[in-house]
Structures are given as structure tokens and as C-alpha cells.
C-alpha positions in Angstrom: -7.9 12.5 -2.9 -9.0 10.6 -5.7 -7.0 7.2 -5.8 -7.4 6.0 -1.7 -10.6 4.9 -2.5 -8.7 2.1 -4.3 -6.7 0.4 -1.7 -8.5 -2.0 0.0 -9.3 -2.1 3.8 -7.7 -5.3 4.3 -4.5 -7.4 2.3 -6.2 -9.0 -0.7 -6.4 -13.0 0.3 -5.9 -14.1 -3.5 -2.0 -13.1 -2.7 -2.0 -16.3 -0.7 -3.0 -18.4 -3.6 -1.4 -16.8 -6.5 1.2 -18.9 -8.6 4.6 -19.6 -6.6 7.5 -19.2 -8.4 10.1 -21.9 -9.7 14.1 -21.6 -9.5 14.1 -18.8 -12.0 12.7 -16.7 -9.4 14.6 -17.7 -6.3 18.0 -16.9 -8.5 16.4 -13.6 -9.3 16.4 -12.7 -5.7 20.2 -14.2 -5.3 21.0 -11.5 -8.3 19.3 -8.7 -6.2 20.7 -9.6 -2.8 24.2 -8.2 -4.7 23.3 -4.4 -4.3 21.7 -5.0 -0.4 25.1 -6.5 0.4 27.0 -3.6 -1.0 25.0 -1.1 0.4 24.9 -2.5 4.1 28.5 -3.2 3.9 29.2 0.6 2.5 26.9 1.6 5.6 29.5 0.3 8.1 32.8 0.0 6.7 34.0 4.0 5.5 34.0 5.0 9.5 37.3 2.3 9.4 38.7 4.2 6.6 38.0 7.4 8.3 41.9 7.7 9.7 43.5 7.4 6.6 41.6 9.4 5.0 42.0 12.0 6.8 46.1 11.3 6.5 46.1 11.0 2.9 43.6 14.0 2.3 43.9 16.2 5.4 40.7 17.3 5.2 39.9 19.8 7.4 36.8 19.0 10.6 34.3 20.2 8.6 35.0 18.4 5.7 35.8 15.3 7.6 31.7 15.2 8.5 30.9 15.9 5.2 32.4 13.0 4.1 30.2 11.1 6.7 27.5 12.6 6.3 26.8 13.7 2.5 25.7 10.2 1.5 23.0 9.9 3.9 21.7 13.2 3.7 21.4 12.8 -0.3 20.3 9.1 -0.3 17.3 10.2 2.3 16.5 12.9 0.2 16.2 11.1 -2.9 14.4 7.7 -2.0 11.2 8.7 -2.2 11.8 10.3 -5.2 13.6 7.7 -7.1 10.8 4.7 -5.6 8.5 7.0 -8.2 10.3 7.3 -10.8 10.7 2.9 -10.5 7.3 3.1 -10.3 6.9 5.5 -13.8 9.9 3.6 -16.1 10.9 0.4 -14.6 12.2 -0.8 -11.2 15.0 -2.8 -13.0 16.4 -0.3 -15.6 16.4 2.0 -12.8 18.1 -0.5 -10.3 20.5 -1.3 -13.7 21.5 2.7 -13.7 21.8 3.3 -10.5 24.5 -0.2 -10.2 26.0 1.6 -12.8 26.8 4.7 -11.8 27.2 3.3 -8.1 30.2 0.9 -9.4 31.7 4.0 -11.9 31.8 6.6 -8.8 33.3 3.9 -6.5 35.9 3.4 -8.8 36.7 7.1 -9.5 36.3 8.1 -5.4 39.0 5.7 -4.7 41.6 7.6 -6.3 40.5 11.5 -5.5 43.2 13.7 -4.6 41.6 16.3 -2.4 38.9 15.8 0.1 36.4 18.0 -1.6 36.5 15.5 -4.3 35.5 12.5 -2.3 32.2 14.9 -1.0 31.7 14.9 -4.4 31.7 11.9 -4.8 30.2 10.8 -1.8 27.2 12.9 -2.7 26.9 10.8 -6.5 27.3 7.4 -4.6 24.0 9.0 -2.8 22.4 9.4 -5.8 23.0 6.5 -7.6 22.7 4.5 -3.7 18.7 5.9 -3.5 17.9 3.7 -7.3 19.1 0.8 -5.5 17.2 0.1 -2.7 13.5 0.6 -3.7 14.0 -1.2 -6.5 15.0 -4.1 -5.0 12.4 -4.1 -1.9 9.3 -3.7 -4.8 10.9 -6.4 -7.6 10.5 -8.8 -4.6 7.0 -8.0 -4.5 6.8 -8.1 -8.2 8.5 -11.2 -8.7 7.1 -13.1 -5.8 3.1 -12.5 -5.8 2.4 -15.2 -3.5 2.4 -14.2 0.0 4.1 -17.3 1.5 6.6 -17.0 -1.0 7.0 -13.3 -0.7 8.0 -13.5 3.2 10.4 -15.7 2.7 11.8 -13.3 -0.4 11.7 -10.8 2.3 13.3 -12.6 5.3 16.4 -13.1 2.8 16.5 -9.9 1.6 16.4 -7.9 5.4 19.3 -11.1 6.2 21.1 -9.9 3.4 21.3 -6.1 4.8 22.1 -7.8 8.4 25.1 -10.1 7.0 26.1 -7.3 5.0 26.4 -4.4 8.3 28.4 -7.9 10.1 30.7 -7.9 7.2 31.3 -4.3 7.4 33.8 -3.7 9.9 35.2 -7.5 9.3 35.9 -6.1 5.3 37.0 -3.0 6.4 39.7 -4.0 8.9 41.0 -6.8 6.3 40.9 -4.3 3.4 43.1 -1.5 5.4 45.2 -4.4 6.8 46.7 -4.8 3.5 45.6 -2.1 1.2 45.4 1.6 0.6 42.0 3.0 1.8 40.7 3.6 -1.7 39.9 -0.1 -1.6 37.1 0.5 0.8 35.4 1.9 -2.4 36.7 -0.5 -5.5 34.9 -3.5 -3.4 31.7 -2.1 -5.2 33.0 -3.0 -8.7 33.7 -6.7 -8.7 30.2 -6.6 -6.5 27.8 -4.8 -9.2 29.2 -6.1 -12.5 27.5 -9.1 -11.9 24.6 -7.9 -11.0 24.2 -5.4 -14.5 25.3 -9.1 -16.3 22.7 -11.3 -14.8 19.6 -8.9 -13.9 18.5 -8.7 -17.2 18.6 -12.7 -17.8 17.0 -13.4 -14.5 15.1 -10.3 -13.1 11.7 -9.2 -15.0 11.0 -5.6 -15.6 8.4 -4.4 -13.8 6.5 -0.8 -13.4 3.0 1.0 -13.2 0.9 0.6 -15.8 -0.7 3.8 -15.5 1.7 6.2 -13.7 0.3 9.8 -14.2 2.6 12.6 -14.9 6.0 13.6 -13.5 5.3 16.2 -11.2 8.8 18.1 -10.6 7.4 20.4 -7.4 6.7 17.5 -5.8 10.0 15.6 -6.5 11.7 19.4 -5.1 9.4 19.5 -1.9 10.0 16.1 -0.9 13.9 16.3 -1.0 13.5 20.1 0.4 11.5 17.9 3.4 14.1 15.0 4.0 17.1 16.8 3.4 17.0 19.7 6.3 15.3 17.3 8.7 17.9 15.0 8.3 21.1 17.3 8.8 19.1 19.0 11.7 18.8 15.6 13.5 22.7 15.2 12.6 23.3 18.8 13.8 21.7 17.8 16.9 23.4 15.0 17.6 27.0 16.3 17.4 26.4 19.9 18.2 23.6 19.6 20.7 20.5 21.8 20.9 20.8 25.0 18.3 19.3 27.3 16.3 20.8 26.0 13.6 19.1 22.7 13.8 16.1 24.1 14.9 15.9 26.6 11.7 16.2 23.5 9.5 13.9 21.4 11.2 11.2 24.1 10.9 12.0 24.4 6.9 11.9 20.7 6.6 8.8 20.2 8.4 7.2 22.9 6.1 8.2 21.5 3.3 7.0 18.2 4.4 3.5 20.0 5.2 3.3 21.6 1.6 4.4 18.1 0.0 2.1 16.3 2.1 -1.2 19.0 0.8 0.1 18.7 -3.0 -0.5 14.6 -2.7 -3.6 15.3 -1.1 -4.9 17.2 -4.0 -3.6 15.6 -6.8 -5.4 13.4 -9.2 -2.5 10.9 -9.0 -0.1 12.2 -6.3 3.5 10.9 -6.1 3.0 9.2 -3.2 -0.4 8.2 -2.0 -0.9 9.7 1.4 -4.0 7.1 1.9 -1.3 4.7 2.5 -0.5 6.1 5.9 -4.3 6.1 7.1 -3.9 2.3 7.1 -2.2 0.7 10.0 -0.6 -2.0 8.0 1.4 0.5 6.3 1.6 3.0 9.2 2.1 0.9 12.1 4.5 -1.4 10.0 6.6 2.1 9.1 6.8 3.1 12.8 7.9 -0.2 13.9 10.9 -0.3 11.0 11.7 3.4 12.4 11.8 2.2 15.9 13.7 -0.6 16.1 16.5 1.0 13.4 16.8 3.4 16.7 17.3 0.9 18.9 19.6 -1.2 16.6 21.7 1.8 15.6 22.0 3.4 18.7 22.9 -0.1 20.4 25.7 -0.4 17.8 26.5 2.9 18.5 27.9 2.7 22.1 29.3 -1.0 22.5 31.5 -0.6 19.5 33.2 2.1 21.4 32.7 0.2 24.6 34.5 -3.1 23.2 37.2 -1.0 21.2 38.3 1.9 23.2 37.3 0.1 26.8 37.5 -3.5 26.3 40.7 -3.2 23.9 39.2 -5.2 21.0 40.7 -4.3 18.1 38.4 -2.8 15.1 38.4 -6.5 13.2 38.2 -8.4 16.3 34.6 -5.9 17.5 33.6 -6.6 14.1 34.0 -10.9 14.9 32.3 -10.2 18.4 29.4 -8.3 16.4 28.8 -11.0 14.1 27.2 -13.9 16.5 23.9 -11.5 17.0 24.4 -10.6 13.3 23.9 -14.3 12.6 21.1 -14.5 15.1 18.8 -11.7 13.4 18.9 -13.7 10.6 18.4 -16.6 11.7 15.2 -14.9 13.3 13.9 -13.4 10.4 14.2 -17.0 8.8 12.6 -18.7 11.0 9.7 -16.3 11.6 7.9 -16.8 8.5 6.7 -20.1 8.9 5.5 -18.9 12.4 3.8 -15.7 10.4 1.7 -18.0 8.6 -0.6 -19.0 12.2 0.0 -15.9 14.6 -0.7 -12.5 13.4 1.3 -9.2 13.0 -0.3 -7.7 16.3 1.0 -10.1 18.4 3.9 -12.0 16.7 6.3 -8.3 16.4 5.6 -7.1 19.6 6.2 -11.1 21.3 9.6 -10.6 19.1 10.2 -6.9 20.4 10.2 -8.4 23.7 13.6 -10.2 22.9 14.8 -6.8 21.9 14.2 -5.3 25.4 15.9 -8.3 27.4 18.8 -7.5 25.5 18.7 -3.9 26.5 17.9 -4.5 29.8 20.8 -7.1 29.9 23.4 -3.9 28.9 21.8 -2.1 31.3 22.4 -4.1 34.6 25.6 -5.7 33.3 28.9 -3.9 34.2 32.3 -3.3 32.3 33.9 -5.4 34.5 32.4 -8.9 33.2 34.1 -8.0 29.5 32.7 -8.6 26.3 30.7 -11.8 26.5 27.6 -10.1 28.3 27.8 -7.8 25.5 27.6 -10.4 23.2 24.7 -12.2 24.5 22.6 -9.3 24.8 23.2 -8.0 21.1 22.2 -12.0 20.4 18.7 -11.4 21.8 18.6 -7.7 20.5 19.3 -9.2 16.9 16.7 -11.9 17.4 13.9 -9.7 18.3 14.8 -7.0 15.0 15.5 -10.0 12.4 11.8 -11.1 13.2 10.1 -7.9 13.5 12.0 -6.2 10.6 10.6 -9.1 8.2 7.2 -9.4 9.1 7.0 -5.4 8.9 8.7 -4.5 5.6 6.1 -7.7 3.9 3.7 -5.6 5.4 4.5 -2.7 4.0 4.7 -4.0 1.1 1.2 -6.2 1.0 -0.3 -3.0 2.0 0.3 -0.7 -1.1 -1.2 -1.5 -4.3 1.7 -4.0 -6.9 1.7 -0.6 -8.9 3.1 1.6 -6.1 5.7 -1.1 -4.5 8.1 1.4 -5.4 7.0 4.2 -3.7 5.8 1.8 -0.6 9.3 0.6 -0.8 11.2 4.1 -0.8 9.1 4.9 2.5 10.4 2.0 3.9 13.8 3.1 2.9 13.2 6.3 4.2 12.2 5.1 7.5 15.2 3.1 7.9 17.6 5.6 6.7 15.9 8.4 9.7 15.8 5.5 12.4 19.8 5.1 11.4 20.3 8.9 11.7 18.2 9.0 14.7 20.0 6.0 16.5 23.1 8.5 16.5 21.4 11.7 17.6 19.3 10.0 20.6 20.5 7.2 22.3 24.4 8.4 20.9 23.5 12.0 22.1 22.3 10.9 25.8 25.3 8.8 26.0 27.6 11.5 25.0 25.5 14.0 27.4 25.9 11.7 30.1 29.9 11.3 29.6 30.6 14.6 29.4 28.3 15.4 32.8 30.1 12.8 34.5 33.8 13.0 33.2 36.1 14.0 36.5 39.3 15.6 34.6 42.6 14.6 37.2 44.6 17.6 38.2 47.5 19.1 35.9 46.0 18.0 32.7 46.9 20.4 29.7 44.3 22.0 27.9 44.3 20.7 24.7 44.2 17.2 26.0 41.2 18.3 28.9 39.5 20.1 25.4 39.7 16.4 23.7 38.6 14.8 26.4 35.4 16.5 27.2 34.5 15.7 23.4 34.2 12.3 23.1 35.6 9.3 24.7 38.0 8.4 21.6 38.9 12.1 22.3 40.2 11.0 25.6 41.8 7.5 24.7 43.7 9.8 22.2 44.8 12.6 24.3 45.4 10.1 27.0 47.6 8.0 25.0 49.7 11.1 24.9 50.5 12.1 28.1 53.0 10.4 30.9 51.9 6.8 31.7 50.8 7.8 35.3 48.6 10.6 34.1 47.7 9.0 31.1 46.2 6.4 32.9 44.3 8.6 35.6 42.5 10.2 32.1 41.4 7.2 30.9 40.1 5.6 34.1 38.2 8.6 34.7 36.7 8.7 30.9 36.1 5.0 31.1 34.2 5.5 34.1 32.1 8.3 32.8 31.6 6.6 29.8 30.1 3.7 32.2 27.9 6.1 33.7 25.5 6.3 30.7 25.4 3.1 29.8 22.3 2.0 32.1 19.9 5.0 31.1 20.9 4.6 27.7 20.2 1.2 27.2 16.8 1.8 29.1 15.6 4.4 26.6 16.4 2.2 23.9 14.8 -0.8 25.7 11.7 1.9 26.1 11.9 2.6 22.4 11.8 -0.7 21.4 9.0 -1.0 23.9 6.8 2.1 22.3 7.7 0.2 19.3 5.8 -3.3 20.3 2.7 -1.2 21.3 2.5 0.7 18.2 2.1 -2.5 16.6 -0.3 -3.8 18.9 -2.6 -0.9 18.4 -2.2 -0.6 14.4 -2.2 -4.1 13.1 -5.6 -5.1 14.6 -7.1 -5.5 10.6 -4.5 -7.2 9.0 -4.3 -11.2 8.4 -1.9 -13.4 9.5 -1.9 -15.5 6.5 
């Protein structure tokens, strides 16, 4: 491969003395922290909406998924494509297209009629969704080229996506409170037309000078990778182990494989695979993949705990969410002076270990203490991700030439998008696996409600709900309790996870600088 000869072994030191940028570029970053926040809070808040949806539309099961799950599947299939093309014709004009068609489909899926209309749609807001985030990620590391300056670009920027997945479900209940559910969608429009008004006056264009050829078999292998892997782990996760998800798995894979050899031998690939022979880059990947598992799949199982078991209301989970929100960012804040004297290799995994006390403090901490245990533990969760989610995305950054911060940035994307998907399908999957193994069903229940039951544990608060109050109440003591029963070995794999995660970076960041 003819262009890894050109990335350097080690993060050029210059960075640290480049020019530092004035106000200009510190309101440039305010103007791109507008898309983040819309994104994060579009990750989060269209599960609220899910109910009336489904009683405006009546979709039918399979479209009711599809509504979920179109977007990711298209955004993950698209990120790496679209971090090139940023790359090729300009990270803003492509960040300016994709706010524009983001805010014009919001507008139009808030009024669909059918529920084949809003996949539709779903699938455009994809689309336009996979411009927005690589281009924000690599005009940071075009607009801030010192490397103090940049960490600090970056600390905002992964707060940004934190406040925006705590404002989530706080938006979402307020917004359904009062209005139709369309208006989980309009919220874009007021939120991008900003953006397209102030990025051009504040937000330099940026892109490779010397970008090579669009090559259109790569761009088709590399969504023919992402997209089957991604709807096989989602398979796999609600539908368990299949041949289904196995068949796309093996496609995606081979795709992957064939996409992977093409790079290898082109002249100037799409996306340089001598990126991932560096452990910067590598190590920094795995550790965003990683601890997106562990975040996800925490936030996965106590919002059910505190809503369905605890009794919180969706707004009021949303409020208990928000003080380990606050703390990841806080964390990624206050890590990058820290950065500056302790390197990579032992600052993440010292931050990981935060991470794993809250885990462990799930694990051993029973449903009958409430919601404050659960609270403190996501606290020191969040503090552990805020710090070692902005120390690794500047390092993935740092370690890919200015030229191909796009494509650097899309893989960063990309990782976060599969540790998101993969949250759900492992640590959701064993928890589910455990309730179901576990659930007692009382005597004289009807079948439809024992059918709901065994599915999930909203299954059984529904069904339950349902029935006479005495056996009502036996079902939901018994789901409750099932429910219980998972917690502990769940929140150890995901403590274990976070733990593989701390390692990783302890073996793969031994060559990189802690300036």
C-alpha cells in the first residue's frame, strides 16, 4: 500500500506548538456543537414517541422495528462513506447539505400519514445524519491545529453528545406532554437553521488537497460490510441466535474482507488501512467501541429498572439520568489539563477503573435500596467514559494525517454507532436471557398475557396491568424478580468489558505522547 509509508510512527510534536486560535474559533466550535446536540438528542428521544406512534400510525411489529432501527442501520452504513467524500469536497459544504436535508426530512416525517412513510423517512434522516458527524469531529481538527487546544475542542464536543443523550428523554417526555408526537421531529428545524446561517461566517472550509479518485466499489463494499453486520447484531439481540443473523454476518464480514483488500491495493485507498496498524488509532477505536458497550448497555437495563420497577415516570428517569450525564462531562473537562502530564496508556485505563466501580456498585446493590444507588453508580460510570471518550477520539484524530480527518473521524463514528448496537444485543441480550430463564409464571395466567410476559419485562408490566389486582400483582412480583436476577451478571460483563477495554489501552498506547 503505497500511502502508509506516510504517516508517521509517532503524533508529530509541532501540533503542540502550532498557532492557537482566538474567539473566532471557539464560536466556530459553539456553531458545530448544534448538529452533536441534535443528533444525541434524536438518539434517545423517538423510543418516547414510540406509543403514539404506533396509535396514530398502527404500524404493524415489523414495521414498528423498522422505524427503530432504519436510521442506524443506514447512518452505520454510510459514515465511512460520507467521512470520504468530506475528505474529497469539503467537510463544511457537506456538513451544510447534510443540516439541510436533516432539518427538511424532520419537518416532512412529522406529518407522514402511514408508517411506511416515516421508514422512509427515517432512512433519509440516516443519510443526511452520516454528513453530520464526521464533519464535525475532523473541522475540530481542522480548525484547532494546536494539540492543547484541540483537546479541549474535543472535550466539548463528546460533552456536547453526553448533554445531548441527558436531554433526550427530558425533551421527549416535555414534548409529548403537550404536543402531538410529530414534534419529536420538528425540534430539528429551529436547531439547524442556525447552524446553515452561521457556519459559513464562522466555520472554514476545509478538505484534502490531493484526494484521488472516487472509487464507487469501494463506497458499495463498505456499506454492503456495515449494513448486514449491523442488522445481524440487531437480529441477534431481539431474536436470539439464527440463521438469519448468522447468513448476514457471514455476507458482511466478506464484504468487509473484499473492502479491506481493495484499500490495500489501491494507489490512494478510501480509507487508509495503515491507520489501524498503529495503536494510537487502533487501540483508541477499541476503547471508544468498548466503553459505547458498556454505556449503552448500562442505560439499557436501569431505564427499565427505574421506570417499570422503581415507578419513575419517563421524565422523571430522564432527571435521575442527568446527574452522571453531568458528571461525564465534567470528566471529559477536567481531563485535559491532566492529559497534558500523564499519558494515554495509563490516564484511560486509571479512568476506566471509575467505570468498573460503577458496575460493580449495580452489581451488589439490590432493588430494594431504590434509585439513589442507581444513581451514584451511573455518576462514577459517567466519569470514567467522559475522560476516556476524550482522550481517545483526540487520539484518533492526532493519529491520521489533517487530510484524512474525515475518514479518521467516520471510523470513530462507526465505532460508536456498533458499540451503541452492540450495548443492546450483549449486555441487553444476557439480561433478557436471564429474565426469561428465571421468570416463575403464577398459576391460572391466560395465554396471551403468559406469551407477553415471557417477552420482555414491559411485556409483563403490560399484561399485568390487565389482569385482576391479586393476580396482576403475583405477575409482576414474579417478573420483577426475574428481572433482578440478571442484574448482577450483567453488570459484571459490562464491568469486564470496560475492563478488556482499560487493557487494550494499556497494551496499544505504549508509542504515543502525552503532550
Amino acid at each position: 500500500m503505497t500511502r502508509t509509508a506516510s504517516i508517521p510512527t509517532v503524533v508529530d510534536n509541532a501540533e503542540t506548538d502550532a498557532p492557537r486560535v482566538g474567539a473566532r474559533g471557539w464560536a466556530a466550535l459553539v456553531v458545530l456543537m448544534l448538529p452533536v446536540l441534535l443528533v444525541s438528542v434524536d438518539n434517545t428521544v423517538l423510543s418516547f414517541a414510540l406509543p403514539e406512534i404506533s396509535m396514530a400510525l398502527s404500524p404493524s411489529g415489523a414495521e414498528q422495528l423498522w422505524i427503530i432501527d432504519v436510521y442506524p442501520l443506514v447512518l452505520a452504513g454510510l459514515l465511512v462513506t460520507m467521512g470520504t467524500m468530506g475528505d474529497r469536497f469539503g467537510r463544511r459544504k457537506l456538513l451544510l447539505i447534510g443540516a439541510t436535508g436533516f432539518a427538511a426530512v424532520s419537518a416532512l416525517a412529522a406529518f407522514v400519514p402511514t408508517a411506511g412513510l416515516l421508514i422512509g423517512a427515517r432512512a433519509l434522516l440516516g443519510f443526511f445524519g452520516a454528513m453530520l458527524m464526521p464533519s464535525t469531529l475532523s473541522l475540530l481538527r481542522s480548525i484547532f491545529r494546536n494539540r492543547e487546544q484541540r483537546r479541549m475542542a474535543i472535550a466539548v464536543w463528546a460533552a456536547g453528545f453526553s448533554a445531548g443523550a441527558a436531554l433526550g428523554p427530558i425533551v421527549g417526555g416535555f414534548l409529548l406532554e403537550h404536543f402531538a408526537w410529530g414534534s419529536v421531529f420538528l425540534v430539528a428545524v429551529p436547531v439547524l437553521i442556525p447552524l446553515l446561517i452561521l457556519a459559513p461566517l464562522l466555520v472554514p472550509e476545509s478538505r484534502d488537497p490531493n484526494p484521488g479518485r472516487i472509487d464507487p466499489v469501494s463506497i458499495v463494499l463498505s456499506m454492503a460490510a456495515m449494513i448486514p453486520v449491523v442488522y445481524a447484531i440487531k437480529t441477534l439481540a431481539v431474536d436470539g441466535p439464527s440463521w438469519k443473523a448468522g447468513a448476514f454476518a457471514a455476507f458482511g464480514l466478506l464484504m468487509g474482507y473484499l473492502f479491506v483488500r481493495r484499500q490495500n491495493r489501491a494507489e490512494i485507498p478510501m480509507l487508509d488501512m495503515g491507520l489501524f496498524r498503529r495503536g494510537s488509532f487502533s487501540g483508541a477505536i477499541m476503547v471508544n467501541l468498548l466503553s459505547v458497550v458498556a454505556l449503552v448497555g448500562f442505560l439499557y437495563f436501569v431505564s427499565q429498572h427505574v421506570q417499570l420497577v422503581l415507578g419513575l415516570s419517563p421524565m422523571e428517569a430522564g432527571f435521575a439520568l442527568v446527574p452522571g450525564m453531568a458528571a461525564m462531562i465534567i470528566a471529559g473537562l477536567l481531563v485535559v489539563p491532566i492529559s497534558r502530564r500523564v499519558r494515554p496508556r495509563v490516564l484511560i485505563p486509571a479512568a476506566l477503573l471509575f467505570s468498573v466501580a460503577g458496575y460493580l456498585l449495580v452489581a451488589f446493590t439490590t432493588s430494594d435500596h431504590g434509585v439513589l444507588p442507581l444513581v451514584v453508580a451511573f455518576i462514577v460510570l459517567g466519569i470514567g467514559i467522559g475522560a476516556a471518550e476524550t482522550i481517545s477520539n483526540e487520539l484518533i484524530l492526532s493519529s491520521a494525517p489533517a487530510e484524512k480527518a474525515g475518514a479518521a473521524s467516520a471510523v470513530s463514528e462507526t465505532a460508536y454507532e456498533l458499540g451503541a448496537v452492540l450495548g443492546t444485543a450483549i449486555l441487553g441480550g444476557i439480561i433478557t436471557a436471564f429474565y426469561r430463564g428465571a421468570l416463575v409464571l403464577p398459576a391460572g395466567l391466560p395465554e396471551d398475557a403468559a406469551v407477553a410476559a415471557r417477552e420482555t419485562l414491559a411485556g409483563a408490566y403490560t399484561a399485568a396491568a390487565k389482569l385482576p389486582e391479586q393476580l396482576g400483582g403475583a405477575l409482576w412480583d414474579a417478573a420483577a424478580t426475574a428481572f433482578g436476577s440478571g442484574v448482577m451478571v450483567t453488570s459484571l460483563i459490562g464491568a469486564g468489558l470496560v475492563v478488556a477495554a482499560g487493557a487494550i489501552a494499556a497494551v496499544t498506547l505504549r508509542t504515543t505522547p502525552s503532550h
